[in-house]
N, C-alpha and C positions, 0 to 999 in steps of 0.2 A: 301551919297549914298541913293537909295531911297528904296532899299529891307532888310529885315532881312530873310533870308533865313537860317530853324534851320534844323538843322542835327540830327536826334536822335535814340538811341537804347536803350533795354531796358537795367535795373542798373546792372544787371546780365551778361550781354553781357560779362562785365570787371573785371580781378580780381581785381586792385583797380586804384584809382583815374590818377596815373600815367599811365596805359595804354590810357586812354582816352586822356591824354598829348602829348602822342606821337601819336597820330593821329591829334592830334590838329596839332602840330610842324610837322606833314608830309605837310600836307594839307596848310600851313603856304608856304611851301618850293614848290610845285606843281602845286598851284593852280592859274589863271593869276592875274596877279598885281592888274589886277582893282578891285579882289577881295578883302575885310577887316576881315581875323578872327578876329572876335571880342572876342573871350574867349568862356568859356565851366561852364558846371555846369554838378551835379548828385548827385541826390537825390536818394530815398529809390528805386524807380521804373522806374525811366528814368537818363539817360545822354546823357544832350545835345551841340553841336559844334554851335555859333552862326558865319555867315557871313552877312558881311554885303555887298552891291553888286547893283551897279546901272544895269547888265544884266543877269535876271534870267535864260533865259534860257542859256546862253554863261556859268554860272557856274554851271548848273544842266548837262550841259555835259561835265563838266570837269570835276567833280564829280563823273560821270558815267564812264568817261575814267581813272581815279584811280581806281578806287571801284568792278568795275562791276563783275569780274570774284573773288570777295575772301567773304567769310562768313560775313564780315561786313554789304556786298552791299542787302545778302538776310535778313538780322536782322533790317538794320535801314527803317527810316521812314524821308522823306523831304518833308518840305512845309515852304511856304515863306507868309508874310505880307509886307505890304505898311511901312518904317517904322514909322509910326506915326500912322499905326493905330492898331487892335489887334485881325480883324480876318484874320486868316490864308488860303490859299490857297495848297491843299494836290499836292504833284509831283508825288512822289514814295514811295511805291508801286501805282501804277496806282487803283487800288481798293482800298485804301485808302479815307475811305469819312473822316470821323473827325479827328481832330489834336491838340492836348492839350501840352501844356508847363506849367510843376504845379513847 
């Protein structure tokens, strides 16, 4: 697939690691086939859902048709790279200029 397209909200968002699993394993179950959860991480100040995804925007709107109307959709941040390479390109929020994965 030629996209990493990461999914992220701050560490807080979650009371712990398992919550972010079961969004992982929604998203797993919802989201079109041709997309790849790749797995999840979280650290001190973000947790992040990685996909992987040969059509960005076909999965930033499926993403938005799960997401859109619940607390999650106003908290996270989406932006996707080339995968091979390691700068990022910001979705959402639309005002969103930079995008860090630490």
């Amino acid at each position: 697939m030629r996209y990493m397209l990461v999914i992220q909200w701050p560490a807080d968002s979650f009371g712990d690691i398992e919550d972010l699993i079961n969004i992982e394993d929604m998203l797993i179950a919802r989201l079109p086939q041709e997309c790849d959860v790749d797995g999840h991480d979280m650290g001190a100040t973000q947790a992040n859902i990685f996909v992987r995804t040969s059509d960005v925007d076909a999965t930033f709107a499926a993403l938005e048709a799960v997401f859109r109307e619940t607390a999650e959709w106003r908290e996270m941040k989406i932006a996707y790279r080339d995968a091979a390479g390691s700068n990022y390109t910001a979705l959402h929020p639309k005002t969103l200029q930079q995008f860090v994965v630490s």
